[in-house]
N, C-alpha and C positions, 0 to 999 in steps of 0.2 A: 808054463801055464797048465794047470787042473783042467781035467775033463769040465767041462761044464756042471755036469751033476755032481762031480765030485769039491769042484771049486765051491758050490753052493752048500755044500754043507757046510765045507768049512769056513764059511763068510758067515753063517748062522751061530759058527759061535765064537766072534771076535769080534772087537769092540774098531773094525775096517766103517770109515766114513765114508773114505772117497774110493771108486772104484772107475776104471777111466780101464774101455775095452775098445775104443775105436778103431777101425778098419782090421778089424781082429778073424773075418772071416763069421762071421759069429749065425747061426740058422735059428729055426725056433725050435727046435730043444732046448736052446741056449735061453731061450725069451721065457721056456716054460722053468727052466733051474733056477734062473732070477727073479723069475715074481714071484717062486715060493721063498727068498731069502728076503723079499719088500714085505713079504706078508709074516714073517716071523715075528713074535713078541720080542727073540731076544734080540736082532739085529737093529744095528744102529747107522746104517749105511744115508747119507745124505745126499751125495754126490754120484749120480750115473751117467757117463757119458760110453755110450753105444754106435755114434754116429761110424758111417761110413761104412754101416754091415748091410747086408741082404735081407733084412728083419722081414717086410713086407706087409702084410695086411698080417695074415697069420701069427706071424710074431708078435705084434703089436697088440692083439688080441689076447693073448697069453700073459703078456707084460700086464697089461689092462688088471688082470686077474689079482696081481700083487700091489698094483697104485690104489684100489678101492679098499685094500684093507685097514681096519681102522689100527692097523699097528705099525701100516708104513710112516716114516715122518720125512721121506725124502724132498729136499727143496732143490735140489736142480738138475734139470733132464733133456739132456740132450740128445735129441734123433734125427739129427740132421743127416743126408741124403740116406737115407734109409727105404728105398721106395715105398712110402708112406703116399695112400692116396685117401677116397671118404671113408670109407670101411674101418680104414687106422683110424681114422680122427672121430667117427662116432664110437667106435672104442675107448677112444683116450678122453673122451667126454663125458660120457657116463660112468666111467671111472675116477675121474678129476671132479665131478660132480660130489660125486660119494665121500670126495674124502681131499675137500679144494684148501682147507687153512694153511697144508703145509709148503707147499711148493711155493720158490721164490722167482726161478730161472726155467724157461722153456722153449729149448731150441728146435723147431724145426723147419728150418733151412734148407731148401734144395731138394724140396719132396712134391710130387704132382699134388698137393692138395686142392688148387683149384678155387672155386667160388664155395661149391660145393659142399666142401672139406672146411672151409672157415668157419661157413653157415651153423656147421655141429658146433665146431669149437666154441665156437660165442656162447650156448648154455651153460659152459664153466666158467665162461671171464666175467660174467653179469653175473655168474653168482655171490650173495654178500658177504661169504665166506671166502672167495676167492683173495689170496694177499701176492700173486705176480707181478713180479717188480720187473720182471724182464720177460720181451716176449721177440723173440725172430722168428721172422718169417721171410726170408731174403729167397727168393727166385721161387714160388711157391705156384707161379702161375695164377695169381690173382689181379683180379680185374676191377672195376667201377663196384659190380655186384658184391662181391668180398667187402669192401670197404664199406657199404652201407650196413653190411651185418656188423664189422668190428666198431662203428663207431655208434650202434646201437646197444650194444655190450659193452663198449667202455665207458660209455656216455652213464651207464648204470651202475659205475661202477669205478671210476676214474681217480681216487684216491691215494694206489699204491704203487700203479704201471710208473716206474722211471725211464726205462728204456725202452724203444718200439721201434725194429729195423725191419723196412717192408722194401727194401732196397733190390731190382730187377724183374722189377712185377709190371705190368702192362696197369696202370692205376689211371695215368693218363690223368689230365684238368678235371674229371669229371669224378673219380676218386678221390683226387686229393682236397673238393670242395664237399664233400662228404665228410670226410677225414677230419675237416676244419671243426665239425660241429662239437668233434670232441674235443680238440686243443681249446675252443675258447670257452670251456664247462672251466668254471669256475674253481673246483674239485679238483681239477687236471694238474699235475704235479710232477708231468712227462719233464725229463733235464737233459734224456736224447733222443731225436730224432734225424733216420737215416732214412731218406727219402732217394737214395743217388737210383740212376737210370730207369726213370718210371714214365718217362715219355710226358713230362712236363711243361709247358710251356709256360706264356704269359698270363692267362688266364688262371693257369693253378697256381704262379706265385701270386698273383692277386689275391688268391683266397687265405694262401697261407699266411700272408702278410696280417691282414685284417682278421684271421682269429688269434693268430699270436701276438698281436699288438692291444687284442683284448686281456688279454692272460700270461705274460712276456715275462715275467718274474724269476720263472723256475728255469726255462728251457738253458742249460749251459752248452748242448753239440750238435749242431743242425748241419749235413752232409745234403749237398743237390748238386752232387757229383754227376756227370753223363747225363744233362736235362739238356733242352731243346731252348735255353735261356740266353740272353744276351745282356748287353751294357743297358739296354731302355728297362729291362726288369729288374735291377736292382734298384731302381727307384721305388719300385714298389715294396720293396722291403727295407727302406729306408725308415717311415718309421719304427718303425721298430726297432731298429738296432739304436735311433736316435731317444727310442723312451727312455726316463731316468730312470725304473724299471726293470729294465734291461738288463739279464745279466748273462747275455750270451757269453761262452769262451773261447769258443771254435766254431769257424763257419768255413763249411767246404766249397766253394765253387766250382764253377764249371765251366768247359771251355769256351770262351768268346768272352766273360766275364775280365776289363782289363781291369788292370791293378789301382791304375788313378781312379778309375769308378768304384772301385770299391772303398779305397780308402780316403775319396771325400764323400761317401755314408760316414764312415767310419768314425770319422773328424767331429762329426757333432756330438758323438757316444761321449756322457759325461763321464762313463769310465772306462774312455780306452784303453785302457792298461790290459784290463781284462780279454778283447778278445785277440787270442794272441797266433793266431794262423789263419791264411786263407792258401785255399789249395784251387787251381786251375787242374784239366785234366792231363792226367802225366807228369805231371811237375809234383816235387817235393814240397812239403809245409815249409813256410816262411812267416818266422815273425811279425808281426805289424809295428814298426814305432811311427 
């Protein structure tokens, strides 16, 4: 591996798409040589995956510097456990802001961002330029609060998000009935959703049932792995799985969920062919025939 600055020149003048540096040790020197190779006219780099360095607030600041240039075209950016906290994310805001059509893919996973930290985010996912097809946020420390900012963002905007993993965040019933307001927008054209260990009960499958039983067309992967659910709440999400509509493919369960309850839901789905796993906790995917 190239010194960082010396690595950066020479990514400025090569026709390198994908560049993938995770748990590489990486500081922000590092964050400052890369966002002058995002902000080059000639570079043609798409692909940055950085996760698992010590970037911080500082590095991410830096980076910020090369995502706002109108000659980066990168579409997927990964900064998962990067201790990324508000600071990072009003950075990567007003920089995603400046210059939001290109990015497809945005990971940041396993960063204290908080309620806080989402609050900023949401000025670039409402924005009408914004085209993110994938957004993780798995263990981000996000609560009820978060959720009413991302579903007031995506609600504005709900055309292009397919993927949404908010999987070990404290969202709780009162989140995920928030959350709802986006899945049943019309516009909404989410095909996965990972909801697993977010302290959900019966009350939040209830919500979820009823906006995706408004809107149930598109969703193909719905994960409620580690919830607080049992055999009485898969009734609630029965219809759904039973609309003709329906085109779920994978549905994850959770422990307590048995198998005859699920697959007499299942049994009324006019194309059961299609959803072809359910998963208990711990246990491997298994088929459904």
């Amino acid at each position: 591996m190239f010194p960082a600055v010396g690595m950066s020149r020479s990514l400025k003048q090569t026709w390198i798409q994908c560049l993938r540096l995770s748990g590489c040790n990486l500081s922000q020197r590092s964050c400052g040589a890369l966002s002058s190779v995002l902000s080059s006219q000639a570079s043609s780099l798409k692909e940055l995956d950085l996760s698992d360095n010590n970037l911080q607030e500082s590095g991410v600041k830096l980076l910020s510097d090369g995502l706002a240039s109108p000659h980066c075209t990168l579409e997927t950016l990964s900064l998962s456990n990067c201790q990324i906290k508000k600071e990072g994310c009003s950075s990567l805001d007003s920089a995603l802001k400046s210059n939001p059509s290109h990015l497809r893919k945005l990971d940041l996973s396993l960063n204290n961002l908080k309620d806080s930290g989402v609050k900023l985010l949401s000025g670039f996912l409402e924005s009408p330029h914004c085209r993110l097809e994938t957004l993780s946020l798995s263990d981000c420390k996000i609560t009820e609060e978060g959720c009413s900012s991302l579903d007031s963002a995506l609600k504005s905007n709900p055309s292009h998000l397919r993927k949404l993993d908010l999987s070990l965040n404290n969202l709780k019933d009162s989140g995920v009935k928030l959350l709802s307001g986006f899945l049943e927008t019309p516009h909404c054209r989410l095909e996965t959703l990972s909801l697993s260990d977010c302290q959900i009960t019966e009350e939040g499958c209830s919500s979820l049932g009823s906006a995706l039983k408004s809107n149930p067309s598109h969703l193909r992967k719905l994960s409620l792995r580690g919830n607080n659910l049992k055999d009485s709440d898969v009734k609630l999400l029965s219809d759904l799985v039973e609309s003709s509509h329906c085109r779920l493919e994978t549905l994850r369960s959770v422990e307590g969920w048995s198998q005859s309850m699920l697959v007499s839901a299942v049994l009324y789905q006019t194309q059961i062919h299609r959803l072809q796993d359910w998963t208990r906790e711990g246990e491997s995917s298994q088929p459904i025939r």
